[in-house]
N, C-alpha and C positions, 0 to 999 in steps of 0.2 A: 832286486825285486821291484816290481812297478806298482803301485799305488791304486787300488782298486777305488773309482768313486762310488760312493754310497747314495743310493737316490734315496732323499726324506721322504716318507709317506703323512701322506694329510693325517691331520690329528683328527679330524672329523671324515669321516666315508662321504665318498661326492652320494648325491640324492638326488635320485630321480622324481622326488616329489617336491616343492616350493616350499621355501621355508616359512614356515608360521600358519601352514594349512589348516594343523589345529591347536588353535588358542588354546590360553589359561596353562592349568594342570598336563597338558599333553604335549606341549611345546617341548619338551625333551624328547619324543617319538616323533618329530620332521621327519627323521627318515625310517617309520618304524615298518617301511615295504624291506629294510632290511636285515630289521632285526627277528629274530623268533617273536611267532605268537601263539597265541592259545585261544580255544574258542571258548563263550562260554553261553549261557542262555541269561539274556535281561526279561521280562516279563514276557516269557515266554517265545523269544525270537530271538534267535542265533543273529550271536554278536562276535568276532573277530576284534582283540585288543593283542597287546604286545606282551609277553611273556613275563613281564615285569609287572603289571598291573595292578595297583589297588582298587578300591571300592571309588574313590575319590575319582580317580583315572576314567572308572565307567561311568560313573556320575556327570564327569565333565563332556563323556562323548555323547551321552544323552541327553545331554542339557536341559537337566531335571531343574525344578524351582521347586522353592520350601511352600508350601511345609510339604515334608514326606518322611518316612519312615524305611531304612532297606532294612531285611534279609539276605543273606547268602546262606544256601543249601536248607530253607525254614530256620535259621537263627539268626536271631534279632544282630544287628552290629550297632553301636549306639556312635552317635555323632562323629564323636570325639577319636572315634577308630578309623573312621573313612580312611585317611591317609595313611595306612600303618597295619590296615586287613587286605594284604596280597591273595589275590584272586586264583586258581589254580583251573586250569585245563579242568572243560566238564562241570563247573559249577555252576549254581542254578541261583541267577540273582533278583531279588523281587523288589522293586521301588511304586510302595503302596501311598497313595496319597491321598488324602480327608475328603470325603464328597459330604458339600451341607446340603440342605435342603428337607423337603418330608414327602 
């Protein structure tokens, strides 16, 4: 019987996009043209994120600054949840932020 060679496959999928395109929180989606994604709406404008997405993830692609407040679908998400409220196909996400002035 002859010995069939086994070719390893990369432990990472080659990527047609440059690694570290998006900083921070997203640096795990370098190659997220081949992973599943879902759309969803950020204030009002169709946003494209990766299937996996939290609040945190859309956060970091909007490159929102404090102070702000989100919602997802009109409920509130408090801080401490960003990283841990996975985002689902079709949600409607609001990042409100303080206007001073009179």
């Amino acid at each position: 019987m002859q010995a069939r060679s086994r070719q390893r496959l990369p432990l990472e999928p080659s990527c047609s996009r440059p690694a570290g395109r998006f900083g921070g929180p997203l640096a795990r989606f370098a190659c997220f043209d081949r992973l599943p994604t879902m759309k969803i709406t950020i204030n009002q404008q169709a946003t494209e994120l990766p299937a996996s997405a939290t609040v945190a993830d859309a956060l970091a692609q909007l490159q929102a600054r404090p102070p702000f407040a989100v919602a997802v679908n009109t409920v509130f998400v408090p801080r401490t949840q960003y990283a841990v409220h996975a985002l689902q196909d079709g949600d409607r996400m609001e990042v409100i932020s303080p206007v001073t002035g009179g």
